[in-house]
N, C-alpha and C positions, 0 to 999 in steps of 0.2 A: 504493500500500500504506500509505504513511503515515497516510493519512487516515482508516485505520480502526484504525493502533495502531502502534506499533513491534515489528514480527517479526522484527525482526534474531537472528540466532544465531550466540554466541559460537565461533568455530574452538576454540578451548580450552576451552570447558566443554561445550560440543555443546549447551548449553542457552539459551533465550531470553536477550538481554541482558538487557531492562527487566524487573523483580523482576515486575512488577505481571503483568505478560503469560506469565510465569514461572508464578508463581500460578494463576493462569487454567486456564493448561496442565496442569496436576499436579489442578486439582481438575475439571477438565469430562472427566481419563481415567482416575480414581481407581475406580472402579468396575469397568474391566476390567484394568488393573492389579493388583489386588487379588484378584480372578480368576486371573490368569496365574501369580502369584506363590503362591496358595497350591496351587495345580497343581505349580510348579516344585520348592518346597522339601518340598511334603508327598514327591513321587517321590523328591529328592534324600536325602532323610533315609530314606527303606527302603532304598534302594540303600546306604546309609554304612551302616545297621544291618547289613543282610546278607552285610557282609563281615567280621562278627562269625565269620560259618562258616569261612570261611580263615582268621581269625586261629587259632581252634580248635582247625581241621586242622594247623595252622604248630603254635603252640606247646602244644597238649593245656591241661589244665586245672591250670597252674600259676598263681603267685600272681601274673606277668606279666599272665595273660590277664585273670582279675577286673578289673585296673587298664584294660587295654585294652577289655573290654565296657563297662564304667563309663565309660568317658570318651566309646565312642561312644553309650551310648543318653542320655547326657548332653545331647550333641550333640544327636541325633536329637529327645529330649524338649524340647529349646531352639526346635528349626526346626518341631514343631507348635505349641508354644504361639504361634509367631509366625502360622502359617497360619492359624488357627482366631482368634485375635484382630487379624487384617489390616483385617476388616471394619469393626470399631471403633475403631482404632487406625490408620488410613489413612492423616495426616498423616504420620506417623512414619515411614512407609509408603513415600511419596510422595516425603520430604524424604531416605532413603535409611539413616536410620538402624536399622530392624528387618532390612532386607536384607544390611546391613555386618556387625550385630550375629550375625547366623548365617554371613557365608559366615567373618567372623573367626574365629569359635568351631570351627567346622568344620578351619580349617585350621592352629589352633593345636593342634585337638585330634590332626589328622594326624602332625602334626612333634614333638608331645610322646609318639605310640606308634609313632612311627621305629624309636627304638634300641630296643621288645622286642618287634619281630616279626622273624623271623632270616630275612629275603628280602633278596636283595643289590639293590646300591642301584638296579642297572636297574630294577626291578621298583617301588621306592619313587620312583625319575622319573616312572616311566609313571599312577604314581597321580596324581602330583602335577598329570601332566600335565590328567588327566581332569577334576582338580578345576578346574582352573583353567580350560579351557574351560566347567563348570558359573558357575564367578564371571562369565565377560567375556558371557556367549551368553545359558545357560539361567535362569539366575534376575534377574528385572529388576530394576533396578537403575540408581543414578544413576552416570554413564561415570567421573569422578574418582575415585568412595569407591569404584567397582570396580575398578579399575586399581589404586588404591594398595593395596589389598589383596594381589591377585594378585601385584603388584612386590615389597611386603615378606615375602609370603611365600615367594616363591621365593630371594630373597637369605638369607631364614633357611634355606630350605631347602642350598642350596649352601653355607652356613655351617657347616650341620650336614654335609653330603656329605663335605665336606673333611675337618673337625676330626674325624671320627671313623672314619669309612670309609678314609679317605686313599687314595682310586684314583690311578690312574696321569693325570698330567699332560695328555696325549690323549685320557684318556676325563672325566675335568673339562673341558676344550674343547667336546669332540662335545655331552656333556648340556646344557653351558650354553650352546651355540648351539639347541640344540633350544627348551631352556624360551625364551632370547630370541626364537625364530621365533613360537613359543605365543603371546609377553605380548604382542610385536608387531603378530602378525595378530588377536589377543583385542583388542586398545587399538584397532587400525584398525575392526573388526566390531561394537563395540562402541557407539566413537563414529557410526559410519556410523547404527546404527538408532538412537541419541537423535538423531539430525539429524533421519533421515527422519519419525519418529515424531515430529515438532515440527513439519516443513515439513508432512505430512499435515494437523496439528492445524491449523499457519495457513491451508491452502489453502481449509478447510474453515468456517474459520469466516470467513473475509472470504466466501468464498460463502456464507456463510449472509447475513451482513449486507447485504451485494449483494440480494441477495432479498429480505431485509426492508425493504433501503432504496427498493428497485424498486415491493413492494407497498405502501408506503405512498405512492409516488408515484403507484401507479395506482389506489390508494383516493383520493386528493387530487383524481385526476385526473377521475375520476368524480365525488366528491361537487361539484366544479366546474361539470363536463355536466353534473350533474343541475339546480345550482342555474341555471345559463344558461337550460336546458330552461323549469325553472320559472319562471325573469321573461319568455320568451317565451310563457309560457304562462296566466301569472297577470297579473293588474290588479294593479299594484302598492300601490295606496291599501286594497281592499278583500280584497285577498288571492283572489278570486274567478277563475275562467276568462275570458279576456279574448275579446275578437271574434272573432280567429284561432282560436282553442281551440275556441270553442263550434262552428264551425263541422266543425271536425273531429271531434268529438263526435256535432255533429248525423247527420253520414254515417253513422259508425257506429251512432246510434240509430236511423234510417230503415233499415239493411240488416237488422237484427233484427227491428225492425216487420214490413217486405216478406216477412222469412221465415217467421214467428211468424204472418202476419195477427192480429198485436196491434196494438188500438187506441194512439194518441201524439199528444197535445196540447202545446203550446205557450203560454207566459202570459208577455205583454209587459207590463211595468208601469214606469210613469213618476213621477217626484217630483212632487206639483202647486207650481205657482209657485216651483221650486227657483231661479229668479233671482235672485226677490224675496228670499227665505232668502240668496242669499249678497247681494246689496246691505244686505238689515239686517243679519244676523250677521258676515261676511266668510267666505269662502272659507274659512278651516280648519274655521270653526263647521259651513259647506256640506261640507265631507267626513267631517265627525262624520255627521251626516245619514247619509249615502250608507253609512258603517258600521253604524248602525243598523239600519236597512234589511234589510241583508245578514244582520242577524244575526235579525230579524225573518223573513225568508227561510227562513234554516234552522231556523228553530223548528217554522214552520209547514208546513215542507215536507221536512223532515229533509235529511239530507247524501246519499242515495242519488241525488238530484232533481238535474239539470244546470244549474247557478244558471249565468250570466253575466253580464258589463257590457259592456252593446253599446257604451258610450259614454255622458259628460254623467252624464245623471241616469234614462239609460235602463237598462234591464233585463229579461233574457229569462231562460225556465225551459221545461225542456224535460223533460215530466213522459212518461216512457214508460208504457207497460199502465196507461194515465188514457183514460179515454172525454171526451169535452165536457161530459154532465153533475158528474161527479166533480172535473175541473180547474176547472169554474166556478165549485163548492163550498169550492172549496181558494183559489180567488182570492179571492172571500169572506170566509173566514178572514182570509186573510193581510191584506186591507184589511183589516181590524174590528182585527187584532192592529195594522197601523201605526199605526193614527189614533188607539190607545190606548197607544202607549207612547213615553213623552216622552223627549225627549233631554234630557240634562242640560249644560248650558254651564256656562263658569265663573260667569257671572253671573244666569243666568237658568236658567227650564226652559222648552221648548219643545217643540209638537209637528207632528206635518205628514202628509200626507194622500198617498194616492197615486193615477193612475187606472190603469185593468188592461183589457189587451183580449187574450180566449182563443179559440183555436182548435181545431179535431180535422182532423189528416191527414186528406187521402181519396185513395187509391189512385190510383197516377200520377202526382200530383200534386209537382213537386219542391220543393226548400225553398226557394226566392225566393217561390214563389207561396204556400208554406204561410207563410214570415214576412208575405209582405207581407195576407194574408187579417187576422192577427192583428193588426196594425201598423194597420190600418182600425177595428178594432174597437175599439182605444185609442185613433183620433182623436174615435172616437165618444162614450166617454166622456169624453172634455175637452172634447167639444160640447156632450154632457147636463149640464153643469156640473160636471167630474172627480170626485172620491174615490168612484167608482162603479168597477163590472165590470161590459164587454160583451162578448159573445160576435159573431164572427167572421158566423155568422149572421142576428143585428141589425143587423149593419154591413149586411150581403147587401140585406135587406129592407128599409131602411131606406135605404138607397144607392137601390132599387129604386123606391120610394116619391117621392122628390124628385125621380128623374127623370122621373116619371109628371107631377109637379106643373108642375117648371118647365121641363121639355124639356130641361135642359142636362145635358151627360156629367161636372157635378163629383159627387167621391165625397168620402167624411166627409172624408180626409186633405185633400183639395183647400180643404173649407168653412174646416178647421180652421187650414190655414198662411194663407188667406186673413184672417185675425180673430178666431176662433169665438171666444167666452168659455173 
């Protein structure tokens, strides 16, 4: 509990010990408080008026009675102005001063129309008594300023019992064990609901923060898995879908295709002499490049298109509802856009070339055999001298061609790891 504040609650004030938490309290129940209270006193004050009719019936309309109406629609007109301004007035409210200020009023006003209403003193007990279960119960209130009220009025009240009434010895006894059983079981009933009504408040709000603390753990926890997700998912130099990704990717772009019978092409493209680029520039100048590129990529190809980085300086795009003509238009491009836009180093500007070899799915066909179709066509172009685009088809016939020539089973990729230019 600590950990979320000091709840402690005082056995003698029934209230929070720490002020702050105190505060807290008073203003996050200020609103139905304020509600309950102007419920309690607006009832409270018809009922004190309407016993204007008995005093009536009691004393007829002598110049007792004037004094007697007067002091209670006094009263009564005190305990609306406070109902009707509880809303604005809420601290006041809250800290127990407008509550005190009416139930005082009310029961000085009682004790000052004692001696001229001519009912014997049972009859002025049992009033007392009413009132004073309205002080400890029905109108809220903070438990001290209610109590102390209720306690000084009642010893005025016995003060007055005695010094004027002067009953019999046993019947002063009986009333003032009554009124003690009242202040008593009002002071226990009292303090019990400013307990409860505090331990509710605390339960309620560490379960709240409990929850708030939980969901932000499990927004933390998330944004977390998401980033893990993402560096197992992204190349971390170009920000792009790494080898694993595309391949998962790829799956789901071939079950669409299969469904759709849409056409889906594939474009492998490789840095030329990216070696040489990182022995002259070094390695970071080499991954400037390689961002480039990328961003070269998505110009030309926009961010809908399955960019990856197979690796090195290699690179695959996996262009769905693209035919072989349209993706071999779009490799096209996207060469003409590399070899015309320079990288800037810090010392130099620089620019670099790429070759490209494209393919079109053909039904059945799985993705090993669709990569490796396209993966030929790009060794073909670094045979034809790179910063060129060949199609998977060229590879075919051309692959087909040389073995017609020199009888032997090598294919582009074979010429090309061999030496090719």
């Amino acid at each position: 509990m600590e950990a979320y504040g000091d709840y402690r609650i005082s056995r003698f004030t029934a209230e929070f010990a720490e002020t702050a938490v105190e505060l807290a309290f008073r203003e996050a129940t200020h609103q139905s408080r304020v509600r309950e209270t102007r419920h309690a006193i607006t009832i409270a004050a018809l009922f004190y008026l309407a016993f204007a009719i008995t005093d009536y019936l009691a004393v007829g309309g002598a110049e007792e009675y004037l004094l007697i109406f007067i002091t209670r629609l006094t009263i009564c007109a005190a305990g609306i102005l406070v109902a009707i301004t509880a809303g604005r007035w809420w601290r006041l409210l809250m800290d127990g001063m407008t509550p005190t200020l009416v139930e005082a009023l009310a029961l000085a006003g009682f004790l000052s129309i004692t001696l001229l209403r001519p009912y014997e003193s049972g009859w002025h007990g049992m009033s007392l008594m009413v009132m004073l279960l309205g002080v400890y119960v029905f109108i809220p209130n903070r438990f001290l300023l209610a109590t102390a009220v209720a306690v000084f009025s009642t010893l005025g009240f016995m003060w007055l019992l005695v010094a004027h009434f002067q009953p019999p010895a046993n019947y002063v006894l009986t009333l003032g064990l009554l009124l003690a059983a009242i202040n008593l079981f009002g002071i226990l009933t009292a303090h019990r609901i400013s307990r409860l009504t505090r331990e509710e408040y605390r339960d309620a709000h560490i379960l709240r923060l409990a929850n708030e603390h939980l969901s932000r753990e499990i927004e933390i926890r998330q944004r977390l898995e998401a980033e893990l997700r993402d560096l197992a998912q992204r190349d971390p130099l170009t920000g792009i879908a790494n080898r694993r990704h595309f391949f998962d990717l790829a799956e789901e772009a071939f079950a669409r295709a299969r469904a759709k019978g849409s056409p889906l092409s594939l474009l492998i493209a490789d840095i030329d002499y990216f070696k040489q680029i990182n022995d002259t520039y070094g390695h970071m100048h080499g991954d400037e490049v390689l961002k480039v590129l990328v961003r070269v990529c998505r110009q030309a190809l926009g961010e809908v298109d399955m960019l990856a980085r197979l690796g090195g300086e290699e690179f695959v795009m996996l262009l769905p509802d693209t035919d072989l003509a349209t993706a071999t238009a779009l490799a096209e491009n996207l060469r003409h856009e590399a070899e015309n836009t320079p990288v800037r180093l810090r010392d130099t500007v620089m620019h670099f070339t790429i070759s490209q070899g494209v393919a079109q799915w053909q039904v059945g066909e799985s993705l090993a055999v669709f990569m490796r179709r396209a993966d030929e066509a790009l060794y073909l172009a670094k045979y034809n001298g790179r910063n060129r685009c060949e199609t998977a088809e060229e590879a075919a016939h051309w692959g087909t061609l040389e073995q017609g020539r020199s009888g032997d089973q090598n294919t582009p990729s074979d010429r090309a790891a061999a030496g090719s230019p």
